[in-house]
N, C-alpha and C positions, 0 to 999 in steps of 0.2 A: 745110576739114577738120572744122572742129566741128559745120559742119551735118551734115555725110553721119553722124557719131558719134552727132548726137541723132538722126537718123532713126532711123536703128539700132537705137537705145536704145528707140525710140516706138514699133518695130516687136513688139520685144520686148515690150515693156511692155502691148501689143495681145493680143498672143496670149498672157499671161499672166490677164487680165482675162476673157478669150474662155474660157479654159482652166476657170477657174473659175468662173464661169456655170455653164457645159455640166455639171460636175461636180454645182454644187451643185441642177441639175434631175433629178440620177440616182434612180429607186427601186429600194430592196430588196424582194423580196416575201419576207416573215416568213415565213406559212404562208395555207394555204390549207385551208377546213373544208366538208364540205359536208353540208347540210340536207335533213329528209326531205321539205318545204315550203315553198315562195317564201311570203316575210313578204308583206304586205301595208302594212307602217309600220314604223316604226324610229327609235332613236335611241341616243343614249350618253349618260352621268352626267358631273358632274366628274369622277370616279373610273378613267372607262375602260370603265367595265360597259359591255354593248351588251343594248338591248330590244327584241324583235322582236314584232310583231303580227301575227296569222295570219286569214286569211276566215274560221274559225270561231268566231273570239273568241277565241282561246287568245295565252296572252303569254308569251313565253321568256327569260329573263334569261342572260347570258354575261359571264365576266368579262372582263380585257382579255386574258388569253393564251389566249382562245376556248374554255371549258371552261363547259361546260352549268353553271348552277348551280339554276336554278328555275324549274318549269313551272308555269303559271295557267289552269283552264280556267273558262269561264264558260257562264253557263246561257242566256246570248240567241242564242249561233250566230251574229252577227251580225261581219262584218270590223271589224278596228280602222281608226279613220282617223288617230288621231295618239294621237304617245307624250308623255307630258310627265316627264319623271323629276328637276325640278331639285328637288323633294323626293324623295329615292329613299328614302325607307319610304314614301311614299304615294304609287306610281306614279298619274296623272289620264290617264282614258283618254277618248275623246271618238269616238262611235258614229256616224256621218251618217244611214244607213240605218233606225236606231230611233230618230236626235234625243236618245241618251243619254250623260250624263255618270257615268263609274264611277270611283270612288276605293276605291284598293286600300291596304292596309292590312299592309306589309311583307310580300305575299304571303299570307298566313296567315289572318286571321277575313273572315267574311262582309263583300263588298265595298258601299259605300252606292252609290246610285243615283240621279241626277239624270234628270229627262226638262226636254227645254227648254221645253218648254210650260207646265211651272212658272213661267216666268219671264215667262209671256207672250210665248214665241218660236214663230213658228209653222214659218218654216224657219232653221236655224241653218246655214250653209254651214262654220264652222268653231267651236270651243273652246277654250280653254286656258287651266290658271289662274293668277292674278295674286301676286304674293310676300303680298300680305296676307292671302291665303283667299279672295278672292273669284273671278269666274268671266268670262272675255273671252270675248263670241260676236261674232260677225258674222252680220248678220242678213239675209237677203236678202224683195226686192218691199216694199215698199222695203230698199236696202243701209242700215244701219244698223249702228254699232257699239256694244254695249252691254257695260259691267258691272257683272255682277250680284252681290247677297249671295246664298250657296246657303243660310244658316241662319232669314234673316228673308225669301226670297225675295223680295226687294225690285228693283227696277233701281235701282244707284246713279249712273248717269249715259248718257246715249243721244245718240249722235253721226252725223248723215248723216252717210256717206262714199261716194267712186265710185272701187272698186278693182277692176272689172270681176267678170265670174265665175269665173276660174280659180285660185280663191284654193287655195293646196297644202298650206301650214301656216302655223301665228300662234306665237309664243314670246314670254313677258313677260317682262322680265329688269328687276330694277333699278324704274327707275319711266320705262321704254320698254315699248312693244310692236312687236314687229318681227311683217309679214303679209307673205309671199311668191307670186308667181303666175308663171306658163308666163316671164315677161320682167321681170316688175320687184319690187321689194324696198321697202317702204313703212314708216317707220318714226314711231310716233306716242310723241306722251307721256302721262303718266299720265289726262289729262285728253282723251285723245281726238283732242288736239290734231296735225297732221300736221307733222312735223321735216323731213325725207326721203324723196325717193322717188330711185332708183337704176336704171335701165334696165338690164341684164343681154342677152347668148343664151343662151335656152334656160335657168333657171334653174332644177336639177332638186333644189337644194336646201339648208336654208341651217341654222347652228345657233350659239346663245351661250355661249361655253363660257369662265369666267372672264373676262369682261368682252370677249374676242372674239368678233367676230360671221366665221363661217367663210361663206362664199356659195360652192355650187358650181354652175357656169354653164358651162356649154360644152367646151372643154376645158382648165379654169383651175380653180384654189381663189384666192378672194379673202380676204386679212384684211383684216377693215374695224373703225374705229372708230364703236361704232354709238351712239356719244352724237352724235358729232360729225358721221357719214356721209360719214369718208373712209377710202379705203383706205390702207392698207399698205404691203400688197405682195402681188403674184400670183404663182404657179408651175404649171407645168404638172400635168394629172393623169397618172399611171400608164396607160399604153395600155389599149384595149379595158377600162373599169370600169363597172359599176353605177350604183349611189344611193349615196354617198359618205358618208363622217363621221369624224371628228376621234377618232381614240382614244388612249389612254395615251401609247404612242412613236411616232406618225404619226399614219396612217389608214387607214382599213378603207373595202372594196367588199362592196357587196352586187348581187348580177347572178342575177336566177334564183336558184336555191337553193345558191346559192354565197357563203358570206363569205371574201374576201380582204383578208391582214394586209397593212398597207404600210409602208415606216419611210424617209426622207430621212434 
């Protein structure tokens, strides 16, 4: 009689467990906004802000309850390839197709201009900069990781590395650099040095947001601890989404010229 009572109990106890799982995978969709232009790059702040990058060089800032706040245009015409906003007065914008580094200036005064060939780069396949001021490239023929001072244009330090060609985007956080590509998530430290690599499917995009590193790959979001390079914990994404990211109360889709809010 006590066995058949704790089956019982364990059956219960199953579909309680089962029950909230399933629950806590549920999303809300907040709102939905749509854009007169698919970005071409993208990101968010601590804050929530969302930054968009456009093929003409134009940059749009949004807060977190998707309200237009401020438009940037620039004089090179040229696509953005990545956003860097962990200083958001001084959005770091990094060009592939002209090889340039812009630093914007709380939107407002003339933006300064970096060409990588200052640095002695001839191709830079990625940018982004470092919490000290300085300037992370990757450098391709040979792959090469360097960084650089943008004030005395010096190289402060140049690292071979083999992280194939699909690099997508690099983020410095802390005294890491996290480099992501089409499968894997590579994390180095301050000194070039390699900590991590991470095998992923399809990894369309990853970001550090308060000491989390967000990775989105497949149909998953990973929190990962990216001193350490282990995960968390996964959850499913929101059916049918874009290019993902971490905002205020969830996270937002970007698909086409479409941003969609989301909230767990």
């Amino acid at each position: 009689m006590e066995i058949k009572h704790y089956l019982k109990f364990l059956k219960v106890s199953v579909f309680i467990v089962i029950a909230v799982t399933t629950q806590a995978q549920e999303w809300q969709l907040l709102q939905t906004i749509q854009l007169n232009t698919a970005p071409v790059a993208l990101t968010t702040d601590f804050q929530g802000n969302l930054y968009l990058g456009f093929a003409d060089g134009g940059l749009s800032k949004y807060n977190p309850d998707g309200k237009l706040l401020e438009n940037f245009s620039l004089s090179n015409n040229s696509a953005i390839t990545l956003i860097d906003v962990q200083n958001n007065l001084k959005p770091f914008l990094f060009y592939f197709d002209n090889q340039q580094i812009t630093i914007l200036d709380r939107f407002s005064s003339i933006p300064k201009d970096y060409l990588l060939s200052d640095f002695n780069t001839e191709i830079g396949m990625m940018a982004c900069p470092s919490p000290d001021s300085d300037f992370w490239i990757i450098e391709n023929n040979p792959q090469r990781l360097k960084k650089v001072n943008p004030l005395r244009k010096t190289t402060v330090l140049e690292v071979q590395v083999s992280i194939g060609n699909s690099v997508s985007k690099m983020q410095a956080y802390q005294n890491i650099l996290a480099i992501g590509s089409s499968n894997r998530l590579y994390i180095f430290d301050q000194f070039g040095g390699l900590l991590h690599s991470l095998k992923f499917d399809e990894l369309s995009n990853f970001q550090i947001i308060n000491g989390i590193l967000y990775a989105y790959a497949g149909s998953e979001i990973y929190e990962i601890n990216p001193f350490k390079g282990k995960i968390y914990s996964t959850m499913k994404k929101p059916a049918n989404t874009g290019i993902m990211l971490k905002s205020k109360d969830g996270f937002l889709s970007i698909q086409n010229k479409q941003i969609t809010y989301y909230k767990q």
